[in-house]
Structure formats: C-alpha cells, structure tokens
N, CA, C and O atoms as CSV, one atom per row, in Angstrom:
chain,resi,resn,atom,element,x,y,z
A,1,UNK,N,N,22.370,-15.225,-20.489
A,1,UNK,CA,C,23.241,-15.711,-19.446
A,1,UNK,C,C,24.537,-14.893,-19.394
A,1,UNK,O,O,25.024,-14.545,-18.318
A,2,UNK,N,N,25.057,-14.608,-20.520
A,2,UNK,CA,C,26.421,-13.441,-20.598
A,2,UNK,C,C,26.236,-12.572,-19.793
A,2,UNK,O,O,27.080,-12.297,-18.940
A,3,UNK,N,N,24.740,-11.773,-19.931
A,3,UNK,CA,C,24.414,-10.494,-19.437
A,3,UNK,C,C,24.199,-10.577,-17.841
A,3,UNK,O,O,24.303,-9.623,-17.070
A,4,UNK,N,N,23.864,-11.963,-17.484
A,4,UNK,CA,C,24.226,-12.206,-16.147
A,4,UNK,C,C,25.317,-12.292,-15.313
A,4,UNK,O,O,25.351,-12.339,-14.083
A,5,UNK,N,N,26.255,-12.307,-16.169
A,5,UNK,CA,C,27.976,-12.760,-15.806
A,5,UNK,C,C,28.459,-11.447,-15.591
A,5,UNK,O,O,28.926,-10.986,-14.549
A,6,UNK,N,N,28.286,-10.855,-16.764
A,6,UNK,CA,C,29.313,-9.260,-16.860
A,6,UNK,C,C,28.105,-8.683,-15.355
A,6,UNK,O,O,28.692,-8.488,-14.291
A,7,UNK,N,N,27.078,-8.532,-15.361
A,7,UNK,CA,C,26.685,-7.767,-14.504
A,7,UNK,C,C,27.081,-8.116,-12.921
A,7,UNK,O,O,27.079,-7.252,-12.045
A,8,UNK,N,N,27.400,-9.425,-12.704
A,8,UNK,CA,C,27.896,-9.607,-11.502
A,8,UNK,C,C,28.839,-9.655,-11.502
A,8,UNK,O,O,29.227,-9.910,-10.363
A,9,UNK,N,N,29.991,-9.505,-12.501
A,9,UNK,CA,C,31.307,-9.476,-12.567
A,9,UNK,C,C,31.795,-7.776,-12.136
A,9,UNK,O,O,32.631,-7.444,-11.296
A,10,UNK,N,N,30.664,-6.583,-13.340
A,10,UNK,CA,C,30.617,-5.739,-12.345
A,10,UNK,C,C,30.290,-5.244,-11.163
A,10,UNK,O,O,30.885,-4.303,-10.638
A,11,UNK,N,N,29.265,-5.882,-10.642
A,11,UNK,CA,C,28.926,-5.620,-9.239
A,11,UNK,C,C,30.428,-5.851,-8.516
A,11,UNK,O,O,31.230,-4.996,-8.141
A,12,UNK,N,N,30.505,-7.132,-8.464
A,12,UNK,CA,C,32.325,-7.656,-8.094
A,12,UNK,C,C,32.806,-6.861,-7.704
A,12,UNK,O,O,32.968,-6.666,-6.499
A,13,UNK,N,N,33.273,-5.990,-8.808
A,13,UNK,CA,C,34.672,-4.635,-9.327
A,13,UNK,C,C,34.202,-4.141,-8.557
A,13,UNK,O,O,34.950,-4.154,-7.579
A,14,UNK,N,N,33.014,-3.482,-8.295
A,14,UNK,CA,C,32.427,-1.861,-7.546
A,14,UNK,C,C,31.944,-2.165,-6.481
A,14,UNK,O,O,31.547,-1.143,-5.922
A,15,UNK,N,N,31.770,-3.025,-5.913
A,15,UNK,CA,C,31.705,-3.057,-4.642
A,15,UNK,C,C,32.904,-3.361,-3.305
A,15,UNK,O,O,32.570,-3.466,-2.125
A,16,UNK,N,N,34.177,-3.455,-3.761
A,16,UNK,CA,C,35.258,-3.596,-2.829
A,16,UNK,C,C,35.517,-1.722,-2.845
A,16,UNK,O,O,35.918,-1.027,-1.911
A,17,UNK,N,N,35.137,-1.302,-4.202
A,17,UNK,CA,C,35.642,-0.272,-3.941
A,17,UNK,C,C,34.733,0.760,-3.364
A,17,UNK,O,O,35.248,1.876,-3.298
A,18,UNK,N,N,33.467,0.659,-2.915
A,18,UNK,CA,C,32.269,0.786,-2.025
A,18,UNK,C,C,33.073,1.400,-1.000
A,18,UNK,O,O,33.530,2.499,-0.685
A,19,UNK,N,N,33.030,-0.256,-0.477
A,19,UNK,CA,C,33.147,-0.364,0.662
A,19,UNK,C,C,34.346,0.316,1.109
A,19,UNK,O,O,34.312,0.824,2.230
A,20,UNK,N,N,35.660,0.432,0.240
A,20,UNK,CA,C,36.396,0.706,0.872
A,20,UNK,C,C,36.461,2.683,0.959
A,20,UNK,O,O,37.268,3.341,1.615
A,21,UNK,N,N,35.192,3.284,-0.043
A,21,UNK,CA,C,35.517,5.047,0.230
A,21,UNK,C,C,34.032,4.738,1.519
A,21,UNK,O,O,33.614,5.777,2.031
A,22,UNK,N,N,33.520,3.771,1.849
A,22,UNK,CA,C,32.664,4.545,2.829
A,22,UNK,C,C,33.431,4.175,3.905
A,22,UNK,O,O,32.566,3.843,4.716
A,23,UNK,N,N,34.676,3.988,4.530
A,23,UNK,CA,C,35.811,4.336,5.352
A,23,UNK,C,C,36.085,5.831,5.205
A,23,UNK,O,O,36.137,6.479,6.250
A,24,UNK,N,N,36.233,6.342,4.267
A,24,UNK,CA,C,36.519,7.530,4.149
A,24,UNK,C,C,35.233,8.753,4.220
A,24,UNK,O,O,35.260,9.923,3.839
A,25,UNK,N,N,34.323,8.101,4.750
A,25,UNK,CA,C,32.859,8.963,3.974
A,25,UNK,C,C,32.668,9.760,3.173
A,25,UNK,O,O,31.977,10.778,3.137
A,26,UNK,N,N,33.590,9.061,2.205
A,26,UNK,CA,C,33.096,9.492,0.572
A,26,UNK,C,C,32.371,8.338,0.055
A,26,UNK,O,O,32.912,7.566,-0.737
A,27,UNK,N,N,30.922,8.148,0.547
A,27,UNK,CA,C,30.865,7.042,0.069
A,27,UNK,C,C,30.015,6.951,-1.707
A,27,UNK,O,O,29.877,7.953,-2.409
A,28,UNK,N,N,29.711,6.027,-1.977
A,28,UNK,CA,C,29.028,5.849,-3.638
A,28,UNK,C,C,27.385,4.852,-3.183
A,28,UNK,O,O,27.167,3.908,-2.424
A,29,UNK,N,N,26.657,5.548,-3.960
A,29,UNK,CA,C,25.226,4.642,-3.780
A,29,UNK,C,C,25.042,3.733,-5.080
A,29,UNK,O,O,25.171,4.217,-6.204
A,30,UNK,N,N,24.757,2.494,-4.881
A,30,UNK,CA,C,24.632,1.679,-5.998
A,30,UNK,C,C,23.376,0.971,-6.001
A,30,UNK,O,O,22.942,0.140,-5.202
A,31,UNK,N,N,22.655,1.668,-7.509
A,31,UNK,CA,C,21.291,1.244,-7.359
A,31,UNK,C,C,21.617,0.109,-8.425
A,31,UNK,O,O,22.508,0.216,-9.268
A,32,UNK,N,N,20.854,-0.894,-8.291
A,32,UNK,CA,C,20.487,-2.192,-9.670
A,32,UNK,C,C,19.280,-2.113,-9.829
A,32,UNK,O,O,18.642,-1.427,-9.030
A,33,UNK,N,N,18.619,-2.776,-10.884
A,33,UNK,CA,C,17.867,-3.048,-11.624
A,33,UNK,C,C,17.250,-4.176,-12.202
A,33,UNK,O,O,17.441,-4.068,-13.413
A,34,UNK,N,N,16.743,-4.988,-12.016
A,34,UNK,CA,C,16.516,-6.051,-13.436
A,34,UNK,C,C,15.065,-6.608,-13.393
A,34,UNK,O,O,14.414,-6.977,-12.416
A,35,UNK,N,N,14.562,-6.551,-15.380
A,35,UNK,CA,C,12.945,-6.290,-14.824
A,35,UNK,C,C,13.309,-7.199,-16.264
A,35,UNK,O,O,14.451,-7.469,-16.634
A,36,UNK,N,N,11.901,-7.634,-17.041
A,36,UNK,CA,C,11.227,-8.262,-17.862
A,36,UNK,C,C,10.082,-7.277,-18.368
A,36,UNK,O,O,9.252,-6.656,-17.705
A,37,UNK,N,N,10.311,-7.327,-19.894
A,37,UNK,CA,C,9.038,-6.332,-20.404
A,37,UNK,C,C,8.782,-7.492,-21.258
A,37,UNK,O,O,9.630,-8.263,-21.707
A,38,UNK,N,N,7.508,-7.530,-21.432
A,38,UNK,CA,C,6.665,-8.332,-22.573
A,38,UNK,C,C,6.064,-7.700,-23.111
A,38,UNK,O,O,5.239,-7.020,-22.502
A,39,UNK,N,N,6.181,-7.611,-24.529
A,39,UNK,CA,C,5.554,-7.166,-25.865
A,39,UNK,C,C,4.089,-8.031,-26.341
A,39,UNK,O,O,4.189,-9.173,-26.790
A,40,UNK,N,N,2.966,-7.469,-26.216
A,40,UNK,CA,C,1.876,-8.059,-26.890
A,40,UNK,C,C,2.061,-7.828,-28.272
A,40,UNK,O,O,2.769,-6.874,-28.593
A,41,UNK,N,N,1.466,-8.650,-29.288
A,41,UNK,CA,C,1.087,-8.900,-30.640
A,41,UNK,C,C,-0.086,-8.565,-30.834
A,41,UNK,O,O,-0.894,-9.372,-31.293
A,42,UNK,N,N,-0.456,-7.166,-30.491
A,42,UNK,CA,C,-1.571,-6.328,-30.572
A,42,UNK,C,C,-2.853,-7.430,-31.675
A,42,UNK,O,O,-2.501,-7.426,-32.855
A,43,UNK,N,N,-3.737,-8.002,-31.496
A,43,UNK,CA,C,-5.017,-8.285,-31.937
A,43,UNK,C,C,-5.022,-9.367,-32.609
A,43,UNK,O,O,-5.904,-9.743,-33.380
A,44,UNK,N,N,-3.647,-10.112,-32.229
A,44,UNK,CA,C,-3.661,-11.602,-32.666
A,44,UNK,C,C,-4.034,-12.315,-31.234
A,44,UNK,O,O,-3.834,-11.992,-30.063
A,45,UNK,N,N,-4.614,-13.335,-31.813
A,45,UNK,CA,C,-5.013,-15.083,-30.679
A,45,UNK,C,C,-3.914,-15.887,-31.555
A,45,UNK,O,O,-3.500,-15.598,-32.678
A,46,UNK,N,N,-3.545,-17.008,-30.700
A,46,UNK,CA,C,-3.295,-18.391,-30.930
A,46,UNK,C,C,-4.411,-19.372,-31.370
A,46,UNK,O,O,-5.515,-18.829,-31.392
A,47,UNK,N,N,-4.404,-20.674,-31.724
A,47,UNK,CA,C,-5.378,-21.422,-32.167
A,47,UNK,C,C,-6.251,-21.842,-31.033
A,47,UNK,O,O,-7.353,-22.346,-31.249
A,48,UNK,N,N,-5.709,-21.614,-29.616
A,48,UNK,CA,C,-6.093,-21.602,-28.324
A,48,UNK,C,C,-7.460,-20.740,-27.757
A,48,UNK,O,O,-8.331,-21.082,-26.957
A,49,UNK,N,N,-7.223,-19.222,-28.675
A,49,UNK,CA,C,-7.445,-17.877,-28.513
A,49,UNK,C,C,-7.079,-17.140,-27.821
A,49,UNK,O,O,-7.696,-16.112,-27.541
A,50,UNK,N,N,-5.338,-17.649,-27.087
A,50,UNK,CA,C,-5.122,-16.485,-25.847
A,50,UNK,C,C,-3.720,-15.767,-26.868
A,50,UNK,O,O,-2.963,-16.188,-27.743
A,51,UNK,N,N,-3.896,-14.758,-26.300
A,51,UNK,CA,C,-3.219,-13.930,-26.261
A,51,UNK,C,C,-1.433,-14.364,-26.930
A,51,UNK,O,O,-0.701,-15.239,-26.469
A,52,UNK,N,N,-1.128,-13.440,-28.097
A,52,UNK,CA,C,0.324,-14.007,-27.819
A,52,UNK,C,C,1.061,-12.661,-28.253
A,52,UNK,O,O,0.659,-11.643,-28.815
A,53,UNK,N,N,2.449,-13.118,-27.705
A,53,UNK,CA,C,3.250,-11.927,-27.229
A,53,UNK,C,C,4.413,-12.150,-27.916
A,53,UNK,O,O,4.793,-13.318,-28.001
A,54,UNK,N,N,5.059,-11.282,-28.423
A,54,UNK,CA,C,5.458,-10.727,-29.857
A,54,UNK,C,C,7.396,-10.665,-29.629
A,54,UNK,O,O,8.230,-11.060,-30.443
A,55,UNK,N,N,7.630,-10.080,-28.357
A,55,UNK,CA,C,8.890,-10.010,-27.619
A,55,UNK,C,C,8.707,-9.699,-26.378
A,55,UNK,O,O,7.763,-9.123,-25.839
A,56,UNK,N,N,10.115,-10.309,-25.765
A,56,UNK,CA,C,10.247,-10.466,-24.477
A,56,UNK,C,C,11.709,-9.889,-24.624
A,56,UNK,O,O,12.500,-10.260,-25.491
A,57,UNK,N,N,12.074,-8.508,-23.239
A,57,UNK,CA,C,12.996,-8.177,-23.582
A,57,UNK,C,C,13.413,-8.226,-21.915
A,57,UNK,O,O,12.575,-8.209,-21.013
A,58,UNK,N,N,14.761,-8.285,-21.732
A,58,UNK,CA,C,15.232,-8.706,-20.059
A,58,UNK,C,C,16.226,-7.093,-20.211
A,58,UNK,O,O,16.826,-6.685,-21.205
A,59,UNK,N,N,16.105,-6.450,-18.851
A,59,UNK,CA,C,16.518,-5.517,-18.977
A,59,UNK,C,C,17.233,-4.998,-17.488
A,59,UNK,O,O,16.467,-4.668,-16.583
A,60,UNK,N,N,18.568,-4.942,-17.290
A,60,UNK,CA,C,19.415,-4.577,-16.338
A,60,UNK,C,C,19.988,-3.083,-16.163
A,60,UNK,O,O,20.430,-2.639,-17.223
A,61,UNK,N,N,20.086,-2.171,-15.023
A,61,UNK,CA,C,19.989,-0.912,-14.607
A,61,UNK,C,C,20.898,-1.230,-13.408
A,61,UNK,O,O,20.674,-2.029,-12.499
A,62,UNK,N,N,22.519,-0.039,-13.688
A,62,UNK,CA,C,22.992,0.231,-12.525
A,62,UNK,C,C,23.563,1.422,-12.403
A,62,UNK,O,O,24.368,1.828,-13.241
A,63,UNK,N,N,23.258,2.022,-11.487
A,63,UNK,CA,C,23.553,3.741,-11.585
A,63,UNK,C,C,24.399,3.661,-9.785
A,63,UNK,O,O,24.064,3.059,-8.765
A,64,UNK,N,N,25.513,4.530,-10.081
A,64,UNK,CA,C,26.371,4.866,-8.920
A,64,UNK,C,C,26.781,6.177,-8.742
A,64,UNK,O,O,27.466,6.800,-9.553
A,65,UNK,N,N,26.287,6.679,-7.487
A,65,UNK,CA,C,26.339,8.148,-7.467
A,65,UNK,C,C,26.845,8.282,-6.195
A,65,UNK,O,O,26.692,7.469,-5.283
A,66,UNK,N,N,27.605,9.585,-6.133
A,66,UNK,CA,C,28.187,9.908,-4.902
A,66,UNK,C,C,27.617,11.324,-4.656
A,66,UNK,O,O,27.576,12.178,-5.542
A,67,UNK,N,N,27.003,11.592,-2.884
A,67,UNK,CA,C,26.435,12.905,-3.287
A,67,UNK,C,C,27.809,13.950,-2.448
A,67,UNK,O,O,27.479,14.972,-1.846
A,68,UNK,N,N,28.823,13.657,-2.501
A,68,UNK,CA,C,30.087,14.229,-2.376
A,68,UNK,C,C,30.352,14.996,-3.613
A,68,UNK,O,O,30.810,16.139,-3.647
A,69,UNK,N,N,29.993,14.195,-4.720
A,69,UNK,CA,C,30.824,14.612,-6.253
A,69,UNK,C,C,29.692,14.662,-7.007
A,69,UNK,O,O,28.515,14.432,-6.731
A,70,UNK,N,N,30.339,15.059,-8.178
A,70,UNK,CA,C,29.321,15.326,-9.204
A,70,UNK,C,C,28.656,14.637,-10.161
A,70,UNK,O,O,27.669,14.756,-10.887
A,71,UNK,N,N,29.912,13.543,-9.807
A,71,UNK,CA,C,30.330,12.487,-11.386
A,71,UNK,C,C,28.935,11.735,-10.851
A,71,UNK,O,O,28.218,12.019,-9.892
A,72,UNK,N,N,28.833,10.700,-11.812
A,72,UNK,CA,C,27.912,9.737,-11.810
A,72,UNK,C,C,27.677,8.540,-12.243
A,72,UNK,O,O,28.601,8.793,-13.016
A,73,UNK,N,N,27.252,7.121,-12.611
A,73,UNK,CA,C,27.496,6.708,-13.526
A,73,UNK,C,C,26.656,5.998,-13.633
A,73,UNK,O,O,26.440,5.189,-12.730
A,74,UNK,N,N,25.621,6.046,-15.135
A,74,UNK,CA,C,24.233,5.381,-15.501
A,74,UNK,C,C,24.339,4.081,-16.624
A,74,UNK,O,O,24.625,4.350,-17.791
A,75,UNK,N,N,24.154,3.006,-16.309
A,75,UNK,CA,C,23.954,2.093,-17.232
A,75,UNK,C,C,23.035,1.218,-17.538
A,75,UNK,O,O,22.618,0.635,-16.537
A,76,UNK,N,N,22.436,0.812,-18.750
A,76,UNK,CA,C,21.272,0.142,-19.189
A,76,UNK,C,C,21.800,-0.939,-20.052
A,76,UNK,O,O,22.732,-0.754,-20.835
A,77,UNK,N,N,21.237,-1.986,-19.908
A,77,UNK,CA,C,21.757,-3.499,-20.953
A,77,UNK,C,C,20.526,-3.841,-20.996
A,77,UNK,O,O,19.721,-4.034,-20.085
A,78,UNK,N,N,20.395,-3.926,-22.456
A,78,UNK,CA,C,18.855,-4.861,-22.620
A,78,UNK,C,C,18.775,-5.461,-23.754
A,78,UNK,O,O,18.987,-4.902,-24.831
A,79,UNK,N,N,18.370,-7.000,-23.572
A,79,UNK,CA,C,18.661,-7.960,-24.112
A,79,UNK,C,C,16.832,-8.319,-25.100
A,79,UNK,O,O,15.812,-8.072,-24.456
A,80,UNK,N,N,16.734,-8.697,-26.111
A,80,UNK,CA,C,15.280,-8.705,-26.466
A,80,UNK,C,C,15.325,-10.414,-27.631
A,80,UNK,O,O,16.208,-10.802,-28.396
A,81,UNK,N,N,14.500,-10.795,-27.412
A,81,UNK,CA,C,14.064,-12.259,-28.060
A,81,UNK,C,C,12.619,-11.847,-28.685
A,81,UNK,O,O,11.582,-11.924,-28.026
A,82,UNK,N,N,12.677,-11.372,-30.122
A,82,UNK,CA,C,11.510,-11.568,-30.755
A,82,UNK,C,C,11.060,-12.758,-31.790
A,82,UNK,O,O,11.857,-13.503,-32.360
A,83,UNK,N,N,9.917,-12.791,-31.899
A,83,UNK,CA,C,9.292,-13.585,-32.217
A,83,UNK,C,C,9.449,-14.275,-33.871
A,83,UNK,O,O,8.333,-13.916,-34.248
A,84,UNK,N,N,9.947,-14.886,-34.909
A,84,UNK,CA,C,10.057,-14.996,-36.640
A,84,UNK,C,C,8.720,-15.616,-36.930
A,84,UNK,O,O,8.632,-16.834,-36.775
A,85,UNK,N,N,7.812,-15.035,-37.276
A,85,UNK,CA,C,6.456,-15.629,-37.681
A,85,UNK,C,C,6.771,-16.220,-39.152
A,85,UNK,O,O,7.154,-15.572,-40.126
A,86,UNK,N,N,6.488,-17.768,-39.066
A,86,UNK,CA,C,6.824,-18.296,-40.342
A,86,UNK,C,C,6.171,-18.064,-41.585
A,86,UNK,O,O,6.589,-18.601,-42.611
C-alpha cells in the first residue's frame, strides 16, 4: 500500500510539470507500469494437488523522456511476499 502512495504522490509532482513544458513544446513522455509476477514452487502440489506458488512479487515502472533532451528518467519498485515453509 506505501508503494501505492509514493507512486501516485509521484505521478502528482510530474505531472503539473507535464503539462506545464508541453505549453512550451518541450514536452516529457510518461510511461507507467504496474504488473504482478508469480513465482511457481517448481514440482510441489498442495494436499489438494494444485499447484503452489512460492512468491508473488508487485512491480511498478515509470520512465520520463523528452525527445528534445537527452536526459531521461527510469524507475523500477518491486515489492515481493515469499512464502516461510514451516
């Protein structure tokens, strides 16, 4: 839930300031991201026999580029919940 906050807290920040260089047509492209990877537990069953999965990791992507300039700016946050087999 943190990782939900800061990321829209940055969106927030960078998008007034978007908007305000594509007045100037210098503008900035802002890509996001946010996906879910699941980790299988390669050749284990449950007592069920399905399938179980080992980690689950949540993963956020925002890259801002201007094709005026050179600069750029790439970021990755990824958050992971694995599994403590007792």
């Amino acid at each position: 839930m943190e990782y939900f906050k800061g990321l829209i807290l940055s969106t927030a920040i960078i998008l007034p300031t978007t908007a305000f260089s594509q007045a100037s047509n210098d503008y900035w492209h802002v890509d996001t991201d946010v996906y879910v990877e699941v980790e299988e537990y390669q050749g284990q069953r449950d007592s069920f026999n399905n399938k179980v999965f080992d980690k689950v990791s949540m993963v956020g992507k925002l890259a801002l580029t201007n094709p005026q300039s050179l600069w750029g700016f790439y970021f990755e946050h990824r958050e992971s919940l694995k599994k403590l087999w007792a």
